[in-house]
C-alpha positions as CSV (number, residue, x, y, z in Angstrom):
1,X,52.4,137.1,93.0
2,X,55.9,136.8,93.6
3,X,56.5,140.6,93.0
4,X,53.5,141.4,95.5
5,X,55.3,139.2,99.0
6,X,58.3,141.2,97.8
7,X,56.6,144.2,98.1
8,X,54.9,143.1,101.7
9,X,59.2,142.0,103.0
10,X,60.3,145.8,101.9
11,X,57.7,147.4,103.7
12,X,58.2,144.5,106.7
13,X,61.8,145.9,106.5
14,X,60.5,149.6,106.8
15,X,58.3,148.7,110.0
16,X,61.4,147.1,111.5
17,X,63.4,150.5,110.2
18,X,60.7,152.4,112.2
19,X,59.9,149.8,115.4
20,X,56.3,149.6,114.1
21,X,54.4,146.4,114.4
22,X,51.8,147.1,112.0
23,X,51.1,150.0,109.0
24,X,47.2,150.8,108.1
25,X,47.0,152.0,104.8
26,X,43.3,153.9,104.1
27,X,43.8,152.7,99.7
28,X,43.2,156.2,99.2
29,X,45.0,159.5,98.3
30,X,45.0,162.9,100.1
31,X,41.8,164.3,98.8
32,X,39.5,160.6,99.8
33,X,39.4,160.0,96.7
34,X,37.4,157.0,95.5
35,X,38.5,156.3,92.2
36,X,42.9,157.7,91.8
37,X,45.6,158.9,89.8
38,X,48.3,156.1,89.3
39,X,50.7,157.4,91.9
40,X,47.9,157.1,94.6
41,X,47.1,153.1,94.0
42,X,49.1,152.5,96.9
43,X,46.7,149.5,97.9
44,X,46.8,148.0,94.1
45,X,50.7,148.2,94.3
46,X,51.0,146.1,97.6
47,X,48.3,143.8,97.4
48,X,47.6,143.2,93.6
49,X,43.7,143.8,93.9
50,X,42.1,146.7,91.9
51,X,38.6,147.0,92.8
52,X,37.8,151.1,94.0
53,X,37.2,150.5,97.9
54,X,39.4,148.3,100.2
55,X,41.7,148.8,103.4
56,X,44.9,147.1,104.0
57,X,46.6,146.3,107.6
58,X,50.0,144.9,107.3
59,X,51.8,143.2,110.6
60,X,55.1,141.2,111.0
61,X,53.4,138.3,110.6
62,X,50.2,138.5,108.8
63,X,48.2,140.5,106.3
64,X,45.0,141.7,105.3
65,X,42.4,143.7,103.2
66,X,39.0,144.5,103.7
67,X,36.7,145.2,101.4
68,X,32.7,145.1,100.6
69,X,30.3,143.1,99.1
70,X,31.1,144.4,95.6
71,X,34.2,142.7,95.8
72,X,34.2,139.7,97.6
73,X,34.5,137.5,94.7
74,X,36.9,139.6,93.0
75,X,39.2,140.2,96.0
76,X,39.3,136.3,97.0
77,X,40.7,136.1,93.0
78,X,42.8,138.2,92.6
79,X,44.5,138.1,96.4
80,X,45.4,134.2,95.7
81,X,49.1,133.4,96.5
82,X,49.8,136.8,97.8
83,X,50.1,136.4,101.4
84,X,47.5,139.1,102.3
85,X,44.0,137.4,103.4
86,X,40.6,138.9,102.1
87,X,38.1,140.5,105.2
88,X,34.6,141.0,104.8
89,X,33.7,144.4,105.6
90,X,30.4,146.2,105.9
91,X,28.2,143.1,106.3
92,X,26.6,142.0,109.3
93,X,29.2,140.3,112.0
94,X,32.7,141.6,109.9
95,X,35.5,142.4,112.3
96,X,36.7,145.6,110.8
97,X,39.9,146.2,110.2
98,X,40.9,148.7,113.6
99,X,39.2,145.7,115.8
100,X,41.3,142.9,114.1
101,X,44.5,145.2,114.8
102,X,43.2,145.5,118.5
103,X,43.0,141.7,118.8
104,X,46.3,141.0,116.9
105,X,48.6,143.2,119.0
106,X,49.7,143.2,122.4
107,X,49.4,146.8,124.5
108,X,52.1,148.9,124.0
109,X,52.5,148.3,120.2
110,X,52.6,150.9,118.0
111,X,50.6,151.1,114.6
112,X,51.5,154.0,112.1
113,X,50.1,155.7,109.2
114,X,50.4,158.1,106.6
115,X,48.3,161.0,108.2
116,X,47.5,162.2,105.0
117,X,45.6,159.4,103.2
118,X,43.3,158.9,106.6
119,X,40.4,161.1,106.9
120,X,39.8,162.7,110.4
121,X,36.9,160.1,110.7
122,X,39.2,157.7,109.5
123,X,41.7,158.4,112.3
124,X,39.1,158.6,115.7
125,X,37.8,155.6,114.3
126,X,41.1,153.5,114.2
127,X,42.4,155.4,117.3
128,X,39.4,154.2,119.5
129,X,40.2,150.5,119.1
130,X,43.7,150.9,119.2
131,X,43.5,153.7,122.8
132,X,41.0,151.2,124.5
133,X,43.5,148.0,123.7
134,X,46.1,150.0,124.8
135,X,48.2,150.3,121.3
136,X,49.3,153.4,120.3
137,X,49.0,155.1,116.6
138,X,52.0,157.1,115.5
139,X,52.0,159.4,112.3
140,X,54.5,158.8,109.5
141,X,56.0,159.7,106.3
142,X,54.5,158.0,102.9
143,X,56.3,154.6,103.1
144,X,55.3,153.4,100.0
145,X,58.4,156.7,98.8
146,X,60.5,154.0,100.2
147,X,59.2,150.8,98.3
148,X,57.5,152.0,95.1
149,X,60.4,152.5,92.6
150,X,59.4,154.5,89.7
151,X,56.3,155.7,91.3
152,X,54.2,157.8,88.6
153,X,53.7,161.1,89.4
154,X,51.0,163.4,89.7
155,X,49.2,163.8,86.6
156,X,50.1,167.3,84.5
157,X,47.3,167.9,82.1
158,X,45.2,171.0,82.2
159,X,42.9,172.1,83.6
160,X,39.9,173.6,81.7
161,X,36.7,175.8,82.7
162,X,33.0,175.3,82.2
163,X,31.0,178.6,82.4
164,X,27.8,179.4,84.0
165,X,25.4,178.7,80.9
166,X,26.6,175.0,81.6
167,X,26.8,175.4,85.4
168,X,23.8,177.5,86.7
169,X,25.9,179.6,89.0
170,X,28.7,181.5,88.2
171,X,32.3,181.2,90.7
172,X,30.9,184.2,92.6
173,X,27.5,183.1,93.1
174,X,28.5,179.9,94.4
175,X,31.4,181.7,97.1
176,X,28.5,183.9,98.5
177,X,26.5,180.8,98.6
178,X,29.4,178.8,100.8
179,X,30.2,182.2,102.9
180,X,26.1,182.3,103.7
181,X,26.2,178.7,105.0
182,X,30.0,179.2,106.9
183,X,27.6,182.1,109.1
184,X,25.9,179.0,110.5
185,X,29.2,177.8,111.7
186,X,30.4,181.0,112.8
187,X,33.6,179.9,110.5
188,X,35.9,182.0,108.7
189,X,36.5,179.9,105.7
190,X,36.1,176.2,105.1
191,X,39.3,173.8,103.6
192,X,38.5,172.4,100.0
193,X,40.0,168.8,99.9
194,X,37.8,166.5,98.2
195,X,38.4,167.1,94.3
196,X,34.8,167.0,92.9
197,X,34.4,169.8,95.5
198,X,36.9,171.7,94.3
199,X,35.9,171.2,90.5
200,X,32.3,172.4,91.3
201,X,33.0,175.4,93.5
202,X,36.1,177.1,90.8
203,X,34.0,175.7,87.8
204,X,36.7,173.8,86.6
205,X,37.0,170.8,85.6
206,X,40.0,168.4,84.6
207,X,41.8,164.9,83.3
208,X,44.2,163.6,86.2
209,X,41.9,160.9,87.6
210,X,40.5,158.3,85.3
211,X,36.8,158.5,84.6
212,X,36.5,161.7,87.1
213,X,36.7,165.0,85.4
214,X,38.5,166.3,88.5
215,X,42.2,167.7,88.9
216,X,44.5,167.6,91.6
217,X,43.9,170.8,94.2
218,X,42.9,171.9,97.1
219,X,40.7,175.0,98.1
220,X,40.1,177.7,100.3
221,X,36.5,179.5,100.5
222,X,35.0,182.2,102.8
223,X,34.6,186.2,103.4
224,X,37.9,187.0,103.2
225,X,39.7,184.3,101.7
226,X,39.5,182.8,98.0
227,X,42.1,180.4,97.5
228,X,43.2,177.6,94.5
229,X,46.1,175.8,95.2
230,X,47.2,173.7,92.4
231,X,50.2,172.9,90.0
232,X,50.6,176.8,88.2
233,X,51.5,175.0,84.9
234,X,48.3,173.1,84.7
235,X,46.3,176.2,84.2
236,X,46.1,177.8,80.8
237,X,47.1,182.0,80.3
238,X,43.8,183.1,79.7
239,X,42.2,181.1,82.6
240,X,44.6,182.0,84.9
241,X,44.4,185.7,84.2
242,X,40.3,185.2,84.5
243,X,40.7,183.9,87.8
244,X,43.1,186.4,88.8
245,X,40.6,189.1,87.6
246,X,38.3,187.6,90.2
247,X,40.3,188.0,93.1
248,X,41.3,184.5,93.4
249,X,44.2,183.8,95.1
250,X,46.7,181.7,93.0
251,X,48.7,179.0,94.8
252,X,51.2,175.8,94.3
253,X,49.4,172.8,95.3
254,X,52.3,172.1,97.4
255,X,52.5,175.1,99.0
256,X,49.2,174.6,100.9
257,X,50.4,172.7,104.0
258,X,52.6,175.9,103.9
259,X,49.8,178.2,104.1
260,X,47.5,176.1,106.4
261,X,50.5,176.4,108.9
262,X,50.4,180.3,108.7
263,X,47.1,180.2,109.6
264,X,46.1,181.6,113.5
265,X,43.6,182.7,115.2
266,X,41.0,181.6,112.8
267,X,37.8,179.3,112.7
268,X,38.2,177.0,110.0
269,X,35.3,174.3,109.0
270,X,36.5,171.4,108.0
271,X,34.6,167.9,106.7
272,X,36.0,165.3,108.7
273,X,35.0,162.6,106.2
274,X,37.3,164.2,103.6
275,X,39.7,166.3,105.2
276,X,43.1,164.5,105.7
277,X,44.4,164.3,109.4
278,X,47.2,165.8,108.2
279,X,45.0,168.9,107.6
280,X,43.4,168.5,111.0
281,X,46.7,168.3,112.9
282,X,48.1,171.0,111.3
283,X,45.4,173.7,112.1
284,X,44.2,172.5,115.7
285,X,46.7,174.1,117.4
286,X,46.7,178.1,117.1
287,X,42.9,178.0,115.4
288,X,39.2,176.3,116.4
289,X,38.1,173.7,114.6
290,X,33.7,173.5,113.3
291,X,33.3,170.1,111.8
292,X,30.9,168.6,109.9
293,X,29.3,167.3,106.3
294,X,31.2,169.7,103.7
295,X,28.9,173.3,102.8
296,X,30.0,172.6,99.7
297,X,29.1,169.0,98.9
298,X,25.7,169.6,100.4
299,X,25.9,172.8,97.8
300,X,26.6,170.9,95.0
301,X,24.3,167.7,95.6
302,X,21.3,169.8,95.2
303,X,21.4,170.2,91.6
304,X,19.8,173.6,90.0
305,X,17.4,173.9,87.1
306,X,20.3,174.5,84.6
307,X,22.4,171.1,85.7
308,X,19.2,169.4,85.6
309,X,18.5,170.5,81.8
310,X,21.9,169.2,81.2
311,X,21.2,165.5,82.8
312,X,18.3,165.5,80.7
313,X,20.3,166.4,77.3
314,X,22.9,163.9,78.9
315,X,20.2,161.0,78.6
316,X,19.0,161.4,75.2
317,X,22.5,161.1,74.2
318,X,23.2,157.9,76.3
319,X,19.9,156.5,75.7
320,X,20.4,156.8,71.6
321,X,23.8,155.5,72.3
322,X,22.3,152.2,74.2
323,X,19.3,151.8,71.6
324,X,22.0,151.2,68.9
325,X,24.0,148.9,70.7
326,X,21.0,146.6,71.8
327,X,20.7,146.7,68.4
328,X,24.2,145.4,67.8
329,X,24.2,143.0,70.3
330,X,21.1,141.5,68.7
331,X,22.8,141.3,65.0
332,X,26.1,140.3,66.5
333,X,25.9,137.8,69.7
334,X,24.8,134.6,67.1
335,X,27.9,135.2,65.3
336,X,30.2,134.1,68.2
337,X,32.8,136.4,67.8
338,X,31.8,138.9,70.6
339,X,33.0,138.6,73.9
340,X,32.2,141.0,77.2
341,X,35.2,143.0,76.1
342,X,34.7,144.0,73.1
343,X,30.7,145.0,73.6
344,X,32.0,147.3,76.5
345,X,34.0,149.0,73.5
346,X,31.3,148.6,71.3
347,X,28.8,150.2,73.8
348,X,32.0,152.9,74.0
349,X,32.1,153.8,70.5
350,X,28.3,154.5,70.2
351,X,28.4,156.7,73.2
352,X,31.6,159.0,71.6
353,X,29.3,159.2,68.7
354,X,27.6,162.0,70.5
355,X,27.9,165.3,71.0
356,X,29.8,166.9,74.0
357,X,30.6,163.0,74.8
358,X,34.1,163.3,76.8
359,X,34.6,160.1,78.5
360,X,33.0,156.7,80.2
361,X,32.0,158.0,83.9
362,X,33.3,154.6,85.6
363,X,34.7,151.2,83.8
364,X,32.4,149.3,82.1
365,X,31.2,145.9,83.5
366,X,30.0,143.4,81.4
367,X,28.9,140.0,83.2
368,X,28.2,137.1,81.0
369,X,26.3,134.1,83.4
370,X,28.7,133.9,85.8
371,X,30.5,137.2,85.6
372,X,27.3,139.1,86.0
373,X,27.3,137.6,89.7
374,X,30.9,139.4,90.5
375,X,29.3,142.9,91.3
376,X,32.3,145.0,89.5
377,X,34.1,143.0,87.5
378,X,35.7,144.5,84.6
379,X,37.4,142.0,82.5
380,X,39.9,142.4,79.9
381,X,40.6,141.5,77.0
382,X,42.0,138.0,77.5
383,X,39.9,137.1,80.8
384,X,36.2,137.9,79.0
385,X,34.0,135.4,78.2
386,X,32.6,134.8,74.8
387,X,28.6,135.5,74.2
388,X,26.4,133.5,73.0
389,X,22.5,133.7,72.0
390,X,21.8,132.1,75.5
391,X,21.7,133.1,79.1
392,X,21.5,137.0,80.8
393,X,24.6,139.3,79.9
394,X,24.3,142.1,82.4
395,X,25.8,145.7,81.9
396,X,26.3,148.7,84.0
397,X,28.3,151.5,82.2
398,X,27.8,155.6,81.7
399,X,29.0,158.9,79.9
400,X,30.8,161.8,80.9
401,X,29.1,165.0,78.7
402,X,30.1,168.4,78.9
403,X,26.2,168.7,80.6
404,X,25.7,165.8,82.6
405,X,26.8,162.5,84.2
406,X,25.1,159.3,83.5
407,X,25.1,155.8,85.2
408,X,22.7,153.0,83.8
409,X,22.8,148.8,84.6
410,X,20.2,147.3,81.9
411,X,19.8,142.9,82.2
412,X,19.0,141.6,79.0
413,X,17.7,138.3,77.7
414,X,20.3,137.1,74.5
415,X,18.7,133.6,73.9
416,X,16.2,131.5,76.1
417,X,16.3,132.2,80.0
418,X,15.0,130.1,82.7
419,X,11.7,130.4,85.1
420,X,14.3,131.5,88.2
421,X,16.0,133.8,85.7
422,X,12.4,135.7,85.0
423,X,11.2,135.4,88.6
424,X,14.5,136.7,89.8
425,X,14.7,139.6,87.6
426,X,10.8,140.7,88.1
427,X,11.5,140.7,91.6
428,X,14.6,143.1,91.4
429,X,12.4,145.0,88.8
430,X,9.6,145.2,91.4
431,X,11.7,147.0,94.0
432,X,13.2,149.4,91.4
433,X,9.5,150.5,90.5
434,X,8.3,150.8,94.8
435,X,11.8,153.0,95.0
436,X,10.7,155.2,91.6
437,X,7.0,155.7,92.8
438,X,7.6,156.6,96.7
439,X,6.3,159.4,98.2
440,X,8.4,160.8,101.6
441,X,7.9,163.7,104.2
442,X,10.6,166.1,104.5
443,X,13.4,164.7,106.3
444,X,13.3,161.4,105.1
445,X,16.8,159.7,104.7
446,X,18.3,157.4,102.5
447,X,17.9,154.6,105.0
448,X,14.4,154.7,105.1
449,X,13.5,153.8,101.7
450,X,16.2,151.3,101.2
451,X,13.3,148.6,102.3
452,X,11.4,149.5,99.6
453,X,13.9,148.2,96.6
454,X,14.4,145.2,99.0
455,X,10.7,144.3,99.9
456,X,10.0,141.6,96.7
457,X,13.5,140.4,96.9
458,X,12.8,139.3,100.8
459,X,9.5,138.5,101.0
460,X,11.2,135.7,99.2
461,X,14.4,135.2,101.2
462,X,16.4,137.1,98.7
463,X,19.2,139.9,99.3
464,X,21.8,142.0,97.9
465,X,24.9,143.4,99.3
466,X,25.6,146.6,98.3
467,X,24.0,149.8,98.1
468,X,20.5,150.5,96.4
469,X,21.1,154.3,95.5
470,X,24.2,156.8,95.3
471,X,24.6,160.0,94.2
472,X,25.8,161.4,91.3
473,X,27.3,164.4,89.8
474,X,27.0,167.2,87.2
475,X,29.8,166.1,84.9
476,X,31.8,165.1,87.9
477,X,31.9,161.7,90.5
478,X,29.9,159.3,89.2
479,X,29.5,158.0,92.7
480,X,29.2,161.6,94.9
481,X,27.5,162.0,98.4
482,X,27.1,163.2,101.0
483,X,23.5,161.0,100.8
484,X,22.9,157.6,99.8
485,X,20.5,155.1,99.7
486,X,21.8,152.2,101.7
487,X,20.4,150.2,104.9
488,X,23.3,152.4,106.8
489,X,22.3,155.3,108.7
490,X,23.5,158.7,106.8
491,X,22.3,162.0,108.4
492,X,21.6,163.9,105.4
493,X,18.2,163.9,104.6
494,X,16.8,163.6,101.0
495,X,16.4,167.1,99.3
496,X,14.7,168.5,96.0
497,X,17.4,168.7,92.9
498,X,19.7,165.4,94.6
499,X,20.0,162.9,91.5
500,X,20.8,159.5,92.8
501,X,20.9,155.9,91.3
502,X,18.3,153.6,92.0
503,X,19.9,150.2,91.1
504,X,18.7,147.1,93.3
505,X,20.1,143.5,92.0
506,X,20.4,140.2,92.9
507,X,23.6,137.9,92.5
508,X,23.5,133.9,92.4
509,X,27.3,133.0,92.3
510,X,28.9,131.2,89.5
511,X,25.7,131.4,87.7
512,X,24.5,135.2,86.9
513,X,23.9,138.3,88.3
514,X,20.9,140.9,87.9
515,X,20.6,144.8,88.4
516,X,18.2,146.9,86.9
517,X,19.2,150.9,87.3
518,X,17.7,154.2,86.5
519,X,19.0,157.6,87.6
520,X,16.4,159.7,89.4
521,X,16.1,163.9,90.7
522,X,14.2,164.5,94.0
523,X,11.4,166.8,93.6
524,X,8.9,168.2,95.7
525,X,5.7,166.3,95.3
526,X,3.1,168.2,97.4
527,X,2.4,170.4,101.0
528,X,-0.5,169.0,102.7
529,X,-1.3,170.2,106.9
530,X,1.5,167.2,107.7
531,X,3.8,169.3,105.7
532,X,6.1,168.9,102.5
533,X,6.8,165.4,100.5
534,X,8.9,164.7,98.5
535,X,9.4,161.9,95.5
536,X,11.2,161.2,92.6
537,X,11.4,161.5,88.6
538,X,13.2,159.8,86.7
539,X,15.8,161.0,84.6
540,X,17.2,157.4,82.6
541,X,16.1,156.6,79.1
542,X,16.4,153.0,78.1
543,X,14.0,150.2,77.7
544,X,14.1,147.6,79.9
545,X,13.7,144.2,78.5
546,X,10.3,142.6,79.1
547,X,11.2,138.9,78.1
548,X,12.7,138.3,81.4
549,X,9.5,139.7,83.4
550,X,7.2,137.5,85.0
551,X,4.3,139.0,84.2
552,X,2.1,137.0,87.1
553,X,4.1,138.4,89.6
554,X,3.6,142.4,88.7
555,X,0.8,143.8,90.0
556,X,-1.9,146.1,87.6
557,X,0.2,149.6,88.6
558,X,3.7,147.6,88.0
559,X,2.4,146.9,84.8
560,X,1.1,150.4,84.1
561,X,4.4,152.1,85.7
562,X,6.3,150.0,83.3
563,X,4.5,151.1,79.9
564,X,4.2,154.2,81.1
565,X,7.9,154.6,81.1
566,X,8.4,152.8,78.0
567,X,5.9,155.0,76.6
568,X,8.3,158.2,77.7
569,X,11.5,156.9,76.5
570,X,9.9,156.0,72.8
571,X,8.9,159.5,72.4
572,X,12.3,161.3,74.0
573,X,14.6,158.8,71.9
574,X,12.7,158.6,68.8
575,X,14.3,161.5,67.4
576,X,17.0,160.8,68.6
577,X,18.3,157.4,67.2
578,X,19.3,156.7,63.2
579,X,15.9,155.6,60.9
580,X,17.1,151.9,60.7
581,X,16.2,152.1,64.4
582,X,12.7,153.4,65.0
583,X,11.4,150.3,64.8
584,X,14.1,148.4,66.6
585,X,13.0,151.3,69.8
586,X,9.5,150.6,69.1
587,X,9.4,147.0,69.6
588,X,11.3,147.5,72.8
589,X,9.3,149.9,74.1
590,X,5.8,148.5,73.0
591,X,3.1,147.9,75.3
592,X,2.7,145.0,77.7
């Protein structure tokens, strides 16, 4: 902790340097990325905590990050002794981060930032504190250049290409797509920043962030413009000369605040959730600016009939894969060798087994009792705790595959389990099923259904945190938007071919924790004379473990959901996983 306050004094010293009172650092990178490349874990480097979401304000005299639900316990660990103070954020009655600044400093003080890690959204929302309380944001350079000695740099590996057998839609076929959306705007070509956008629209994929199959880039789409900007040397001979062939213009990723000042005259759409100020500031001037939620990510959020072959491929895989390590962790728990760690590398090594595997899609958590309350812990090797045949290990982990992205949390029983433990997990299980079965009119957003994963858990003044559904790409982001899930309005509307999580939990601290999650497509259920609905199917294959259900408390079409499903995931797995475990699957899956 001693190397973190020394980190806080040199940037102190670089506030004095600069006659700033405070610096508000987003914890993200250029492109809003959630999860980074090692030269972008800015707020990791100053503050010592490495959860994926979290803000960080430092003053002369004080400092402090914000962060969510997810990481409240995790934060107030790992933040000990470091000077910087954990903030609830995103929970009812939190004083966000912009309002904290606005009550800290006196008019007339100046807060900076590094305009090109804080979204455009990011900006008017800090901006509107700080005008009203009479403090004034000033741009500056990256200050962590200044403190970070040996800073990594940008990742160099290449970049590779999937074609449109695997994607659905070829390069072209998605440009005309964009260009037919940018009409609506009257725009003339929209800025590619975030880097799952940029992957999905050049059908390229890459290595430089951990878990994402993304690479560094930014983009430029529309009638007359067709524009990758990344590092030259990161693209192979034959694909460069493809995308040459295809009139794509070529570009040095740092060349594109070059370009983007060359620009006049021009309508450009921007997202302002993703696009950089920086991007913003340097347009505004000589060219009109048409916001709003990225063509693109709405684009590539509606999956087509070829991704959604691939998801389904995808789960077979990971399903086989979690079959044989239930299986492990029933042969191997009662030797008391195993710890959280090195099932997360056992549940690993099954999933490489398979074909077209590439990678885990996030880090694994594995909470034992008490860790399963810390929402995303991921221990190591020396922090994990042993298992034993007793108590609830919970696990949320997926796969990367050359054809899909998966995401699944199982709770399982290893030994006896108490009458809360059942009640608590049959009520989570309840409000997964209500989410799984709904039925919505067009229009419907992710806010409105949120109650129904919640309902059991209150009706017996129960709660969790975070969010109940995200979305999730096509061998990309594990967590991608633009919809959501969440009891927090989001515009966009729930659409036919959107896969999303469905994970609701519940979380007793310093006991255990409990999530149940399947990853689900929106399809279009019927068109009656109040016009279309929508639902869901599910997409996840995995049993769910029916020793900790409470039987009493699931109603007659609970019951029949549940062996339903079971039911479908014996006969897609079945030939799918080794002999030696056919029975194994069909005692999980067996009628109750």
């Amino acid at each position: 902790m001693n190397e973190i306050r020394q980190r806080l004094k040199a940037l102190r010293l670089e506030l004095l340097r600069r006659n700033l009172d405070a610096w508000y650092i987003s914890g993200t990178d250029p492109h809003a990325s959630e999860y980074l490349p090692d030269r972008w874990q800015t707020r990791a480097f100053l503050s010592g905590f490495t959860g994926s979401y979290g803000i960080v304000v430092v003053t002369h005299e004080e400092a402090g990050l914000w962060t969510d639900s997810r990481y409240f316990l995790q934060a107030e660990e790992q933040l000990k002794g470091s000077g910087i103070k954990m903030y609830k954020h995103r929970v009812p009655d939190a004083i966000p981060p912009e309002v904290w600044l606005a009550k800290k400093l006196t008019p007339g003080s100046k807060v900076g930032f590094d305009p090109q890690t804080v979204t455009v959204s990011g900006f008017h929302n800090l901006s509107r504190f700080l005008d009203e309380a009479g403090i004034n944001t000033l741009e500056t350079p990256d200050l962590f250049e200044k403190i970070w000695e040996n800073r990594p740099d940008l990742p160099q590996d290449k970049i590779f290409e999937l074609n449109p057998s695997q994607t659905g839609l070829s390069r072209k076929d998605k440009r005309e797509l964009v260009v037919t959306e940018l009409k609506k705007y009257e725009a003339d070509f929209q800025v590619i920043t975030a880097l799952d956008e940029l992957a999905w629209l050049f059908n390229l994929r890459g290595s430089d962030i951990p878990y994402n199959p993304v690479f560094t880039g930014y983009g430029i789409v529309g009638k007359n413009e067709w524009i990758l900007f990344a590092n030259g040397a990161k693209i192979p001979v034959e694909l460069k000369a493809r995308l040459e062939k295809e009139k794509i213009g070529l570009a040095e990723y740092e060349d594109f605040f070059t370009w983007l000042k060359s620009v006049r005259g021009k309508k450009v759409f921007i997202d302002p959730g993703s696009a950089s100020y920086s991007v913003f500031s340097t347009l505004q001037a000589d060219n009109k600016i048409a916001d709003g939620n990225s063509v693109v990510s709405l684009l590539k959020a509606r999956k087509n009939s070829t991704e959604l072959e691939g998801y389904r491929q995808a789960m077979k895989k990971d399903g086989a894969a979690l079959v044989a390590f239930l299986f492990w962790l029933k042969e191997n728990v009662a030797k008391g060798t195993e710890t959280e760690f090195t099932a997360g590398r056992k549940l690993a090594e099954f999933r490489s087994q398979q074909e077209a595997f590439v990678g885990e899609s996030f880090a694994p958590v594995m909470g034992y009792r008490e860790h399963g309350a810390i929402v995303h812990l991921n221990v190591g090797e020396k922090d994990a705790l042993l298992l034993k045949p007793e108590g609830i290990l919970l696990f949320d982990s997926g796969g990367q595959y050359l054809h899909g992205t998966t995401d699944i949390t199982r709770t399982i029983a290893l030994g006896e389990v108490t009458l809360q433990q059942k009640t608590d997990f049959t009520l989570v299980l309840k409000g997964m099923i209500a989410l799984s079965q709904s039925k919505f009119p067009l229009g419907t957003k992710g806010c409105n259904l949120d109650v129904l994963a919640r309902m059991a858990l209150w009706e017996h003044g129960l709660n969790y945190g975070h969010g109940t559904g995200h979305g999730v790409g096509h061998f990309l982001n594990v967590h991608e938007g633009p919809t959501s899930i969440r009891q927090e309005f989001n515009e966009v509307s729930l659409q036919p071919g959107m896969v999303l999580s469905n994970e609701p939990g519940l979380y007793r601290e310093g006991e255990y924790g409990i999530r149940t999650e399947n990853l689900m497509v929106c399809v279009e259920k019927e068109t009656t004379a109040f016009g279309k609905f929508f639902g869901f199917e599910t997409l996840t294959l995995c049993p769910i473990d029916t020793r900790l259900i409470d039987f009493e408390l699931l109603s007659e079409n609970e019951r029949k959901w549940l062996n339903h499903y079971h039911q479908w995931v014996h006969k897609e797995l079945e030939p799918w996983v080794s002999p030696e475990l056919k029975v194994f699957l069909e005692e999980l899956t067996a009628e109750v």
